[in-house]
C-alpha positions in Angstrom: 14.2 9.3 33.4 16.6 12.4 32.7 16.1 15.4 35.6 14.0 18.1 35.2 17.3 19.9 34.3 18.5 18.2 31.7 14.9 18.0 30.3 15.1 21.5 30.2 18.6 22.1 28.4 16.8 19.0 25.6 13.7 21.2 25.1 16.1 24.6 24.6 18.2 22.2 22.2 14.6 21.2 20.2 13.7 24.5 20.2 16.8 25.7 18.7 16.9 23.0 16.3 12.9 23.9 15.0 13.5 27.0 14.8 16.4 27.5 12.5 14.9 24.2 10.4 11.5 26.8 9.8 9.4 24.0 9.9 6.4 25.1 12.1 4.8 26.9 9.4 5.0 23.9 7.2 3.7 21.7 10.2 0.6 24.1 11.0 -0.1 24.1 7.0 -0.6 20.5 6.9 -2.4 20.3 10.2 -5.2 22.1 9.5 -8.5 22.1 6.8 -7.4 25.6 5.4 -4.8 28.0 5.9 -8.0 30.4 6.1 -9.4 31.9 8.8 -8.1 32.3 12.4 -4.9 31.1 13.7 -4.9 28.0 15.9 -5.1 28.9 20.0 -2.6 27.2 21.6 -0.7 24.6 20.5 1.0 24.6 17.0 3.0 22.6 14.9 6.2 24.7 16.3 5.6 23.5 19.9 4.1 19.5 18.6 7.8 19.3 16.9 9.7 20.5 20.2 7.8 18.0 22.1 8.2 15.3 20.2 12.0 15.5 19.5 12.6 16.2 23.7 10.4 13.1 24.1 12.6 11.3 21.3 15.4 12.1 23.9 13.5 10.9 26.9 13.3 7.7 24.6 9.2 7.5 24.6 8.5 9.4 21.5 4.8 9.3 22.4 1.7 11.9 23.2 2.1 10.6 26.8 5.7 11.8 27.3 4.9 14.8 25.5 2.2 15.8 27.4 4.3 15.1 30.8 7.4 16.9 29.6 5.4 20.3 28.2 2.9 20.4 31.4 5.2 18.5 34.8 9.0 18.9 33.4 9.3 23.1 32.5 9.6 26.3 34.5 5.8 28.6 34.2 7.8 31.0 32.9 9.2 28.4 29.9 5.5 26.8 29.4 4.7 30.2 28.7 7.4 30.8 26.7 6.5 27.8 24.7 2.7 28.2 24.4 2.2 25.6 27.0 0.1 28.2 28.9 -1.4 30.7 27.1 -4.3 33.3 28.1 -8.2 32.4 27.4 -10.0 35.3 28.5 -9.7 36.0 32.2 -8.3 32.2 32.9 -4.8 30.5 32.3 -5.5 27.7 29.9 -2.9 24.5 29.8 -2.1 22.5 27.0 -4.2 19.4 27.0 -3.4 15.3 25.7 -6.3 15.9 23.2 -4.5 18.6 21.2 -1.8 16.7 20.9 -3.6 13.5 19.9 -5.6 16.3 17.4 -2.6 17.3 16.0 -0.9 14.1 15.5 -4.1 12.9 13.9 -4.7 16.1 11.5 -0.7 15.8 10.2 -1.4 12.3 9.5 -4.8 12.9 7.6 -3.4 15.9 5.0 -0.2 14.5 4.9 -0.8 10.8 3.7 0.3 9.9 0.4 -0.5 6.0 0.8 -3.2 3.7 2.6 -6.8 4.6 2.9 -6.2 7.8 3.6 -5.0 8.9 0.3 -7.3 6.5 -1.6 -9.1 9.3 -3.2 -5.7 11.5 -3.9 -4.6 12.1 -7.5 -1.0 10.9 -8.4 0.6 14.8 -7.7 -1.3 15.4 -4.6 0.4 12.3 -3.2 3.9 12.8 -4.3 3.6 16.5 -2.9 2.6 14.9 0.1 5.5 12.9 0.5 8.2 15.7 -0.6 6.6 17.4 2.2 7.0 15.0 4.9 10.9 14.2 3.1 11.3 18.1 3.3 10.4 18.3 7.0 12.5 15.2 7.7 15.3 16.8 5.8 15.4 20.1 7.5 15.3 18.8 10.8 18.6 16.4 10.1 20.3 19.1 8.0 19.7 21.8 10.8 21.9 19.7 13.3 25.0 19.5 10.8 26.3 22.4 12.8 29.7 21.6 11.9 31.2 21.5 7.8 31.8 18.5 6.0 35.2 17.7 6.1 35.1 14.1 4.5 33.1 12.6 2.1 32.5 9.2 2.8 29.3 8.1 3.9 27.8 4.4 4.9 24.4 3.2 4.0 22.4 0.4 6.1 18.9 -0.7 6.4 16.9 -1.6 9.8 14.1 -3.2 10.9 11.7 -0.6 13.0 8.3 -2.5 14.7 5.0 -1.1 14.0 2.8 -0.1 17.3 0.2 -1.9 16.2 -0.7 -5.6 15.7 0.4 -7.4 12.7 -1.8 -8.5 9.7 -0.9 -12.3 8.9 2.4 -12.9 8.1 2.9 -14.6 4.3 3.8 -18.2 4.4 7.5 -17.8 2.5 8.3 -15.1 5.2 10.8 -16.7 8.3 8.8 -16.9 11.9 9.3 -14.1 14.9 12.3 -15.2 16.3 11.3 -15.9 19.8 13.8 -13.8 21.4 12.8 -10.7 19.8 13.9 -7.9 21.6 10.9 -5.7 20.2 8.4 -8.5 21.1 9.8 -8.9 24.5 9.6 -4.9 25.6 6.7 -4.0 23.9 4.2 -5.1 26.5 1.9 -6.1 23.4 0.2 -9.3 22.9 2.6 -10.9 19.6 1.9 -10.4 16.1 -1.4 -12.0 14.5 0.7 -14.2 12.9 2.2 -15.8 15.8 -0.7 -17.3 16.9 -2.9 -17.3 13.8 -0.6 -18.8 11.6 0.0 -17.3 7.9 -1.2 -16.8 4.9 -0.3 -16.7 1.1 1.0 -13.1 0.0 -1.5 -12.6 -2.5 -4.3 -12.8 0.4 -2.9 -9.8 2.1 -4.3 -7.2 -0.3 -7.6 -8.4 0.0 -7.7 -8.1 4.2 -9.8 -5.6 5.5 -8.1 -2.2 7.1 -9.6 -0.2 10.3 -9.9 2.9 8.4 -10.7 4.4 12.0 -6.6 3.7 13.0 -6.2 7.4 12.8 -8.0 8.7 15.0 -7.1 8.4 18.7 -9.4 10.5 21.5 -7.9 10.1 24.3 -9.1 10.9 27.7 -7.5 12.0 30.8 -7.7 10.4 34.6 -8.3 13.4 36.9 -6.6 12.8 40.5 -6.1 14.6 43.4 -2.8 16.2 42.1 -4.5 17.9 39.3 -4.8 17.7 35.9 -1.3 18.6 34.8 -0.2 15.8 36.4 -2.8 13.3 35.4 -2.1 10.1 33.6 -3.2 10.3 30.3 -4.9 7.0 29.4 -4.5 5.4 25.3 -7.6 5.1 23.7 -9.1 1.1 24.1 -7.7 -0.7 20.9 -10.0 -2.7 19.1 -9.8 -6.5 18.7 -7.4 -5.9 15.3 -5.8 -2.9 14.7 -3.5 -2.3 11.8 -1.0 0.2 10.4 -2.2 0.4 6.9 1.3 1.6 6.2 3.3 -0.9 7.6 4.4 -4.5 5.8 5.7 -8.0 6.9 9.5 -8.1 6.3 13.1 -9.7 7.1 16.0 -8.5 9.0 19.1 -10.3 11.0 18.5 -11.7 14.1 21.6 -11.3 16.4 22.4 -14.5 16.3 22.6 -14.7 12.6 19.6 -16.2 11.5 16.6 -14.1 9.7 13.7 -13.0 11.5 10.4 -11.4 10.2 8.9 -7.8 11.6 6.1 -6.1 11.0 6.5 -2.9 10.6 9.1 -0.1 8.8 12.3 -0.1 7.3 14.4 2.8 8.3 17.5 3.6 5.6 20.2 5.9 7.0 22.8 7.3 5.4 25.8 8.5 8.4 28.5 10.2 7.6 32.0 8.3 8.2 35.6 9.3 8.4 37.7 9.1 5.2 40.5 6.5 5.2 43.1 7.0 7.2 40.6 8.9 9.8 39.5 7.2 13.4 36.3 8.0 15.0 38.3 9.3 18.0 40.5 11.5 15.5 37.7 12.6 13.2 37.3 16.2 11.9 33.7 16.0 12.6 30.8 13.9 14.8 29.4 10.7 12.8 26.0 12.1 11.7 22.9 10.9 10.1 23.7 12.6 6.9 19.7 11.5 5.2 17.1 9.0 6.6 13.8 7.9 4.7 11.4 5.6 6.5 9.2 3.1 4.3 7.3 0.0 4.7 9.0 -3.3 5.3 10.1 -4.8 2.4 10.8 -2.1 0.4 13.0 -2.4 -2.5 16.4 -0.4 -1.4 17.7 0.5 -4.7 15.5 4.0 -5.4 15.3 4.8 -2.2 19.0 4.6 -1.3 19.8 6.5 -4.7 17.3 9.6 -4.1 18.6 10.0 -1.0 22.1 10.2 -2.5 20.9 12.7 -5.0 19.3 15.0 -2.3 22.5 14.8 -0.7 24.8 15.9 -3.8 21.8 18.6 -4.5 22.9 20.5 -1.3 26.2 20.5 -2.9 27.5 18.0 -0.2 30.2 15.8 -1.9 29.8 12.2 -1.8 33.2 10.2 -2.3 33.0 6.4 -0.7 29.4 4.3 -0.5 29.7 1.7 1.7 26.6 -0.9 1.3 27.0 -4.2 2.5 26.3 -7.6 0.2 22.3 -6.4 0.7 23.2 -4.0 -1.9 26.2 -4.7 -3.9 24.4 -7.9 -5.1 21.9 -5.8 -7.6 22.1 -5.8 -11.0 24.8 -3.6 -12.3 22.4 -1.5 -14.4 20.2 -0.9 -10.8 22.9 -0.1 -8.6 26.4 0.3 -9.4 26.4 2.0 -12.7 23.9 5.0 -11.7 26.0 5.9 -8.8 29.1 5.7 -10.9 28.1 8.2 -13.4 27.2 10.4 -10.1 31.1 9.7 -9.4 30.4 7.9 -6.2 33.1 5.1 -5.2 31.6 2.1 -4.0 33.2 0.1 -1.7 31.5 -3.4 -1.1 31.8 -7.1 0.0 31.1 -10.1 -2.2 28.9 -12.9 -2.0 29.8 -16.7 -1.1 28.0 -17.5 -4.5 29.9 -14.6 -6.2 33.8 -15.7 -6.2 35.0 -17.1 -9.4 36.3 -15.8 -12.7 34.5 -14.4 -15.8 35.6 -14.1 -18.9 36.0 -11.1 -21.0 37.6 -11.6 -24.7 39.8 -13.9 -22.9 40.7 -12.1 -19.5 39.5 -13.2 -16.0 37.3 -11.1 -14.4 37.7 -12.0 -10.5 36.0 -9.8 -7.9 35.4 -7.0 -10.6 38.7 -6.5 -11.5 39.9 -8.3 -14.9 43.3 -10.7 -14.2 45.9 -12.1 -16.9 44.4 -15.1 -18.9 47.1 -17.1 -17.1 45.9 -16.5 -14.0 46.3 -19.9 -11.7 42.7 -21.4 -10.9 43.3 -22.1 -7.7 43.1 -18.2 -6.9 40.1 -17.9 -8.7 38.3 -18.3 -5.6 39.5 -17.0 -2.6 36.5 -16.6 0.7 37.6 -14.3 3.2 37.6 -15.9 6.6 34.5 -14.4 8.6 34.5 -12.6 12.5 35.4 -15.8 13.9 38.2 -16.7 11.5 42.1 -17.7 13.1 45.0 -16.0 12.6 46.7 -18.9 10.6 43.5 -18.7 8.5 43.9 -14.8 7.8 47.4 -15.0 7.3 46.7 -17.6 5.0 43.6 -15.5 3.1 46.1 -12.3 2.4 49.2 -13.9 1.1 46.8 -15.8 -1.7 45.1 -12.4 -2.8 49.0 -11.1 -1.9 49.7 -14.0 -5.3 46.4 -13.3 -6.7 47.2 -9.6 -7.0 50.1 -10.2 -9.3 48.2 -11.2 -12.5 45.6 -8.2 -11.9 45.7 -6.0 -14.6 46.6 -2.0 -14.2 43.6 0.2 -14.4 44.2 2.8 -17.0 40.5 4.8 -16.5 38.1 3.8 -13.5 34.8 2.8 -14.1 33.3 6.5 -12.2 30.8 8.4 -15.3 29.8 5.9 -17.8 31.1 2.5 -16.3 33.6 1.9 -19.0 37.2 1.1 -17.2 40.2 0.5 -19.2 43.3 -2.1 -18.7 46.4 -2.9 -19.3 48.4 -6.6 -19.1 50.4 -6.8 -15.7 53.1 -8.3 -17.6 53.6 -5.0 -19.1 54.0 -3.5 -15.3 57.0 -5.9 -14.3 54.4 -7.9 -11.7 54.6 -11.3 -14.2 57.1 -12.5 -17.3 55.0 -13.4 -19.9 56.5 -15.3 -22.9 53.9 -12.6 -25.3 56.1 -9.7 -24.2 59.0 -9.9 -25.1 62.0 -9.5 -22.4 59.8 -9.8 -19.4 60.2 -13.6 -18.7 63.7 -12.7 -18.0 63.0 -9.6 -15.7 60.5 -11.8 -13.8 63.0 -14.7 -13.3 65.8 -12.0 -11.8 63.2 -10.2 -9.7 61.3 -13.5 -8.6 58.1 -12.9 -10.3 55.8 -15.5 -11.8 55.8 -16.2 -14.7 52.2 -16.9 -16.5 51.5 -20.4 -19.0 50.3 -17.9 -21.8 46.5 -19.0 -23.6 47.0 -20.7 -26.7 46.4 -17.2 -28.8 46.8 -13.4 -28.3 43.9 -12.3 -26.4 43.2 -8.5 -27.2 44.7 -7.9 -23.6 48.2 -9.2 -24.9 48.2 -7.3 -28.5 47.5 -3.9 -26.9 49.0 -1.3 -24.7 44.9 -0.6 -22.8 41.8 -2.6 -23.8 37.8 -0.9 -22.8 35.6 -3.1 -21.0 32.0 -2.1 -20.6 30.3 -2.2 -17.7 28.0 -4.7 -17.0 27.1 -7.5 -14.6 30.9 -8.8 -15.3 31.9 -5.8 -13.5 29.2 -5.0 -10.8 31.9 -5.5 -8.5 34.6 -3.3 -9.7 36.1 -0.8 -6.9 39.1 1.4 -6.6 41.0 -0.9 -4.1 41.8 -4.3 -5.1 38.9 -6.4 -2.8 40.7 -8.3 -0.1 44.2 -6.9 0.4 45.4 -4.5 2.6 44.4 -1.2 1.9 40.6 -2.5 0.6 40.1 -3.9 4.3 40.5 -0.5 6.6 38.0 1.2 4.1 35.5 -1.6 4.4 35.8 -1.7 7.5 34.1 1.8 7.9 30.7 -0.1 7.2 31.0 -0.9 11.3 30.1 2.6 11.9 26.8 2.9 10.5 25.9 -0.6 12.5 26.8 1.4 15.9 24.5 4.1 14.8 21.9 2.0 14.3 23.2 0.2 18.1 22.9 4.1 19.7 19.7 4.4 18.2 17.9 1.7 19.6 20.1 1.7 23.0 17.4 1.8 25.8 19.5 4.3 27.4 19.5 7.1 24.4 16.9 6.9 21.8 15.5 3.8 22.5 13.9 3.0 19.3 11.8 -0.4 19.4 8.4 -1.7 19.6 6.5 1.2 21.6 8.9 4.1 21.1 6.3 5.7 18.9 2.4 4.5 19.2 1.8 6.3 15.9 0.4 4.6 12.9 0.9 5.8 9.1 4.0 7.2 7.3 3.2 10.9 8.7 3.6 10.6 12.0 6.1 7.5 12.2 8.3 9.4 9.8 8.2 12.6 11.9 9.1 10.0 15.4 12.0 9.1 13.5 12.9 12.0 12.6 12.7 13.2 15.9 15.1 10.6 17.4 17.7 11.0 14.4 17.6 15.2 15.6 18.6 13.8 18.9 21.1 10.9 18.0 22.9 14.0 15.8 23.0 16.3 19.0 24.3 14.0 21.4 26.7 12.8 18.9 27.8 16.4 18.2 28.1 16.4 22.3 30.3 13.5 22.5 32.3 14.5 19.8 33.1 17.8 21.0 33.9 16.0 24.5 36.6 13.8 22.6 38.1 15.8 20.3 37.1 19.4 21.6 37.1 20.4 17.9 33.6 22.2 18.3 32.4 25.4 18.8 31.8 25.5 22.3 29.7 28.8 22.5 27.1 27.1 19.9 23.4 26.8 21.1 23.5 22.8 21.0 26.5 22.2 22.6 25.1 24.5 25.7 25.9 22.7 28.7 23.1 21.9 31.7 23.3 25.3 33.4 20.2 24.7 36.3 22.3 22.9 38.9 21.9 24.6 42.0 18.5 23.1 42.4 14.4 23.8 42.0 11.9 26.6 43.5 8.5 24.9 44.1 5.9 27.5 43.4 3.0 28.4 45.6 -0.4 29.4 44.3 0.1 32.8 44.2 3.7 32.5 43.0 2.4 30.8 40.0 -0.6 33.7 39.5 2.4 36.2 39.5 4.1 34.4 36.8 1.1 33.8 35.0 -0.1 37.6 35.0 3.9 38.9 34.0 3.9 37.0 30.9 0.4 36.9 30.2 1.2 41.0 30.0 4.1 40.5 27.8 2.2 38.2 25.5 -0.9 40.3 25.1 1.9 43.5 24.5 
């Protein structure tokens, strides 16, 4: 539990970040049965968003913490500030749990795009519906860039997130809970329906029943001697089954390796990583959440991971390397690779155990997406890089045969970056190998110590001309601009590692915290708007950290304001509080 001080400097931080993102009109909008009529007393969406992203920082992004922060955790003169307290009549009213549980409830109902909720919505209502809740998610991430891009490199990953509620049956082809969960085994919840119900075929789970009552959540509030505002606010009884209509069975990596099944969301990040060369301790700028979307488990990455590339390059952000590990890499050329070539993105990627091997192309060797002399020797057509847990002798070994392998790789001419189309040229004609097709190069290679290739039985078009096109296709899914293996491909692969440790400070149960129970939410609406809650605060603390490391940041800026209420708290009488009460209640009616 932070102190009440630095709960205070978190709530000026939210504030400041909802504010400049303009979102609270867009919240109160969608919160409400018409934008007719008299303005909502008391809370709005502006306050519900600064709640929820200080909660996010508490690590409990739930009504409960909410509540407790807005009503035990602020000055009276803040709460009033904030419309915690407002005037109603002669009396000082005090936010209550059920506004927040109204609220939560109303976003969810007019912003649904999917489920029961939006059974009755026509195809453009829905897709407005979603750019909204993309459009609130996007303002509060891009509002916390506070300091210019100096790179362009960027990392994409996928996660597992648990749903609150219980799990439908799980299908039969889908892996068990892995019985160490971590989510399970801090979520207090009974286990997923599956885990003691056993499965069920896929096809069955479109025919299952849905609690169409999952939205709304009363809740009521145990009174005690210390008063309401301090009262434990008590969830609503859950039913026998419960289900997130939104939320789907799916896989992720256990720790130990294996694959384990959720239920729940998928959360795709894109973070922002330093260019080669660059350390995270040296970086010109703190490893932010550049775009997140959050969709149900199992969702197919491809479209998801390419919008959010295109609503990054339509804020005029520039986007050099994509790293994506094998998860992505492995789809079909005319899916993955190819679109974001022709946006001029450089992708940098692993391969497969079942991908090594050469192709041919009208006679050349296509290895690891890169074409290699006809000659090449087949015992470098495949080469597996040793894993984590690989010996030296083992990696020494791995380089020096892509260190041989190298010298029959042909010289890119054109890269395959707009259309696909790359173009080649023999590495005989680049002094790496003598080939007996070129004339005078078997004698340069035996004086300088290069091989010297068996040639194929005839001219291949690579060893008649000076370049030779080859179109893109799944031959050459894998092409990159760094040879895959050696020496300089390894440092900018090895960037991947830092979207992995944001996804680590993310669910670290001392920062954001994010697992089973973080939010107790159901639907896309408001589990979107949690996450995007806990990336606001992952950004500011990073921004924080960085600045602490490098001192690169502007220290006067709101966000990287410093605890400032150190000297200790006043406990307020009665009548203290009444005097507080009546000054702003003065300045708000003026």
């Amino acid at each position: 539990m932070k102190t009440v001080e630095q709960t205070i400097t978190d709530v000026e931080h939210a504030r400041w970040v909802v504010d400049k993102a303009g979102i609270g009109a867009l919240l109160d909008a969608n919160s409400r049965r018409s934008n007719r009529g008299r303005k909502r007393e008391g809370l709005d969406g502006r306050l519900f968003m600064i709640l929820l992203i200080a909660a996010a920082m508490q690590g409990r992004a739930t009504i409960q913490r909410m509540w407790e922060i807005a009503t035990g955790q602020l000055p009276r003169g803040l709460q009033w500030e904030l419309g915690v307290l407002r005037k109603d009549g002669n009396t000082v009213a005090q936010l209550t749990p059920k506004q927040l549980y109204d609220m939560g409830s109303a976003l969810n109902k007019h912003l649904a795009w999917t489920g029961p909720l939006a059974s009755s919505l026509s195809e453009e209502e829905c897709l407005r519906r979603e750019r909204v809740v993309a459009a609130i998610a996007d303002a509060l991430t891009v509002t916390t860039h506070v300091v210019a891009r100096s790179g362009s490199a960027l990392a994409v990953d996928e996660s597992g997130v648990w749903a609150w509620t219980r799990g439908r049956r799980k299908p039969v082809d889908a892996p068990p809970v892995h019985p160490s969960d971590e989510d399970e085994q801090r979520s207090g919840r009974p286990l997923a329906a599956s885990a003691v119900e056993g499965s069920v075929p896929v096809e069955a789970l479109d025919h299952e029943p849905v609690d169409e009552d999952y939205v709304k959540e009363v809740p009521t509030v145990a009174s005690d001697s210390r008063g309401p505002s301090e009262a434990r606010v008590e969830a609503p009884a859950s039913k026998a089954r419960r289900f997130d209509p939104d939320a789907k069975w799916g896989v992720k990596t256990h720790k130990d390796g294996g694959r384990t099944s959720y239920f729940g969301y998928a959360l795709h990040t894109l973070v922002r990583i330093p260019d080669v060369g660059q350390t995270k301790d040296a970086s010109a700028e703190p490893l932010f959440v550049e775009r997140f979307r959050l969709t149900p488990a199992s969702t197919d990455i491809v479209d998801v991971t390419v919008g959010m590339i295109d609503d990054v390059l339509a804020a005029g952000v520039e986007v050099g390397d994509l790293i994506g590990d094998r998860h992505y890499s492995y789809k079909k050329a005319e899916r993955w690779a190819l679109p974001l070539w022709k946006r001029g993105v450089r992708l940098v990627h692993d391969l497969r155990k079942d991908d090594h091997g050469a192709v041919d192309y009208e006679g050349s060797k296509i290895i690891a997406g890169w074409p290699h002399c006809p000659g090449t020797p087949s015992h470098l057509e495949v080469l597996l890089r040793p894993g984590s847990t690989g010996t030296k002798a083992e990696i020494d070994t791995f380089r020096s045969q892509i260190d041989e392998r190298f010298k029959f790789a042909m010289r890119r001419h054109k890269t395959v970056l707009g259309d696909g189309k790359s173009r080649w040229g023999c590495p005989a004609l680049n002094g790496k190998v003598g080939c007996p097709f070129i004339d005078g190069t078997v004698e340069v290679a035996r004086e300088t110590g290069q091989p010297i290739v068996v040639p194929p039985a005839a001219k291949t078009p690579f060893c008649k001309q000076t370049t030779v096109q080859i179109p893109p296709g799944r031959h050459m899914k894998y092409a990159q601009e760094e040879y895959w293996g050696d020496g300089r491909w390894e440092p900018s692969w090895d960037r991947r590692t830092y979207v992995e440790g944001v996804y680590g400070n993310l669910k670290n149960p001392n920062t954001e915290n994010i697992h089973r129970g973080f939010f107790q939410f159901t639907g896309l609406p408001m589990v979107t708007l949690a996450m995007a809650a806990a990336v606001a605060s992952y950004n500011i603390r990073e921004l924080n950290n960085w600045h602490e490391r490098t001192g690169l940041g502007d220290a006067e800026h709101p966000l990287l304001a410093s605890t400032q209420w150190v000297d200790g708290l006043t406990m307020l009488t009665r009548q203290q509080a009444d005097d507080v009460d009546a000054a702003y209640g003065e300045q708000r009616a003026a």
